[in-house]
Structure formats: structure tokens, C-alpha cells
Backbone as CSV, one residue per row, in Angstrom:
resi,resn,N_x,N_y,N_z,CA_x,CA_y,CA_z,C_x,C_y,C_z
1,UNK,-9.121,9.841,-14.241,-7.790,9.455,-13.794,-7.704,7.928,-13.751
2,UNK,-6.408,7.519,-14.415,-6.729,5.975,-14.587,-5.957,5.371,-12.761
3,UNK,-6.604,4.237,-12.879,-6.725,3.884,-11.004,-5.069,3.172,-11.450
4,UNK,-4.458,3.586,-9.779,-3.252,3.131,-9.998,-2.442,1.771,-10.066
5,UNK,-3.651,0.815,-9.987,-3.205,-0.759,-10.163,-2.717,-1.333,-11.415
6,UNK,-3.431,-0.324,-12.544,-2.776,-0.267,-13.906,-0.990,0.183,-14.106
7,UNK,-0.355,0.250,-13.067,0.321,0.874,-13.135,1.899,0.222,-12.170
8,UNK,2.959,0.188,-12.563,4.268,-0.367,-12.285,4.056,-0.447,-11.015
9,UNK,4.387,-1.271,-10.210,4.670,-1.132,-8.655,5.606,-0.203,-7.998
10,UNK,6.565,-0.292,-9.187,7.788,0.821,-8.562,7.091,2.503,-8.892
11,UNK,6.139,2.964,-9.939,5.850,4.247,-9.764,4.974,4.616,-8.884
12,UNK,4.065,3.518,-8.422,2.961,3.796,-7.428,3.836,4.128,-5.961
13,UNK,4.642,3.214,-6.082,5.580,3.497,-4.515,6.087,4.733,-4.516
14,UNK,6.530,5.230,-6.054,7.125,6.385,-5.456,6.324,7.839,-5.393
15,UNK,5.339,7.621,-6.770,4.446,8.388,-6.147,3.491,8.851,-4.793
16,UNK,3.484,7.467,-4.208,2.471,7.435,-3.064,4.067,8.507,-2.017
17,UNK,4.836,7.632,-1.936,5.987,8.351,-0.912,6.368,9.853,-1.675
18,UNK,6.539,10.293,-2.634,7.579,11.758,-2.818,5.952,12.284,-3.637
19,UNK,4.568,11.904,-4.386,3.633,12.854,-4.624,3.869,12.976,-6.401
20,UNK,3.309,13.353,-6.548,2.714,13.765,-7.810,4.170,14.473,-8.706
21,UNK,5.086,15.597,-7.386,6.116,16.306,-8.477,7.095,14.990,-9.039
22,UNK,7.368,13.657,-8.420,8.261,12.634,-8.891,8.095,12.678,-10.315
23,UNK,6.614,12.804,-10.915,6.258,12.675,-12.527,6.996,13.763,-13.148
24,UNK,7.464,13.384,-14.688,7.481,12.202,-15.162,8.020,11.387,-14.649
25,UNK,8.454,10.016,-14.563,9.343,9.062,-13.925,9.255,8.223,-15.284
26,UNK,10.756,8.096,-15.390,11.147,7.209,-16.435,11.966,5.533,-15.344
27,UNK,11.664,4.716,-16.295,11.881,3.547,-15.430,12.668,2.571,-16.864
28,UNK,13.749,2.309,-16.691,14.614,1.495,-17.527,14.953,0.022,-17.196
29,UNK,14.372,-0.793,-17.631,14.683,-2.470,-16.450,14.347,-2.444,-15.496
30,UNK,13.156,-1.882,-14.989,12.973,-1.827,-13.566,13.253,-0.916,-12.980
31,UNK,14.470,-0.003,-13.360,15.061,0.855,-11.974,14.645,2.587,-12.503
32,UNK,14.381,3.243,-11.896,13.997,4.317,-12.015,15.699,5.518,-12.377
33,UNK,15.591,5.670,-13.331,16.279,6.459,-14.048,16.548,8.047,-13.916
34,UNK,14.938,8.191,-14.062,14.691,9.549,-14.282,13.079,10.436,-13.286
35,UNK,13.359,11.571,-12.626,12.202,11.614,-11.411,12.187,13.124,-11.659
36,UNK,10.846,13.687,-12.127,10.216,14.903,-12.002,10.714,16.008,-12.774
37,UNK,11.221,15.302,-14.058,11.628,15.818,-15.235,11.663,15.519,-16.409
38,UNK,11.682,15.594,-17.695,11.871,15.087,-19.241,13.714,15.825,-19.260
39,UNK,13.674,14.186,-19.641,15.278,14.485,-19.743,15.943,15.098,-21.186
40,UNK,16.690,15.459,-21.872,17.296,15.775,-22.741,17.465,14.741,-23.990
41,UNK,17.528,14.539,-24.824,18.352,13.986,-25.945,19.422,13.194,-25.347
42,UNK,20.192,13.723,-24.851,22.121,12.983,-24.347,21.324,12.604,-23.468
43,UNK,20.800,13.140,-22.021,20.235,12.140,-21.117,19.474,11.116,-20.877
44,UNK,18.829,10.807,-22.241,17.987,9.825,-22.196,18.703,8.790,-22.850
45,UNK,19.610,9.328,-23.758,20.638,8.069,-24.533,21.564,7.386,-23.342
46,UNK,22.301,8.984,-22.460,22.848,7.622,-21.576,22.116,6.580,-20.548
47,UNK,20.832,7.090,-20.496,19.878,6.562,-19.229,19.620,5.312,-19.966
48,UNK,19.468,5.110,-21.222,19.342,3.582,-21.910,20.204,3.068,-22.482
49,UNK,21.651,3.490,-22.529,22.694,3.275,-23.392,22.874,3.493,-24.394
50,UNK,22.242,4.033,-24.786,22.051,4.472,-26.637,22.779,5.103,-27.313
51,UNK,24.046,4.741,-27.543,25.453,5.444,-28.171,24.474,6.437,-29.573
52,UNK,25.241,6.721,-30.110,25.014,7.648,-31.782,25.704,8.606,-31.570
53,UNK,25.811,9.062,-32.985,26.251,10.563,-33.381,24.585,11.267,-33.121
54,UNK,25.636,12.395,-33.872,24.396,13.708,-33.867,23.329,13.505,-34.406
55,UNK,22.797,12.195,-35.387,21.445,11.851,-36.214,21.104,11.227,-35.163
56,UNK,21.562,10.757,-33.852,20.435,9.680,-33.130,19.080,10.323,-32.660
């Protein structure tokens, strides 16, 4: 298990406070986006802004 100093300040905080189910945690500029799920196709485009049609 890699030690958690390798690791964002903002996921260690939230892991240490809400545990292990927070993962995955997606983090966009800093701010945490996404918590204890893999988001979708559309949800991850709007979580980064990522306009497209149906090829994106």
C-alpha cells in the first residue's frame, strides 16, 4: 500500500474523515468533484467541462 504522503492533501483529509468508501475520488483544480464512485461519460464531461457530441 503506497504511504499516504504521496498523495493530495485534499484526498488524505477525506479519506482519513469519511474512510476508504469516499474512493474513487476524482479531484478537478483542487476541488473534489466526484466521491465513492466512477462517474459516467456525461458526468465526467460536465465535472471538467468538456462539451462534445456523441464521438467525445
Amino acid at each position: 500500500m503506497p504511504k499516504l504522503e504521496l498523495f493530495d492533501p485534499a484526498v488524505v483529509k477525506t479519506v482519513n474523515e469519511r474512510g476508504s468508501e469516499s474512493l474513487p475520488l476524482i479531484l478537478v483544480n483542487g476541488k473534489t468533484v466526484s466521491m465513492g464512485g466512477y462517474p459516467n461519460k456525461e458526468e465526467l464531461a460536465a465535472m471538467t467541462r468538456l462539451g462534445g457530441g456523441a464521438n467525445s
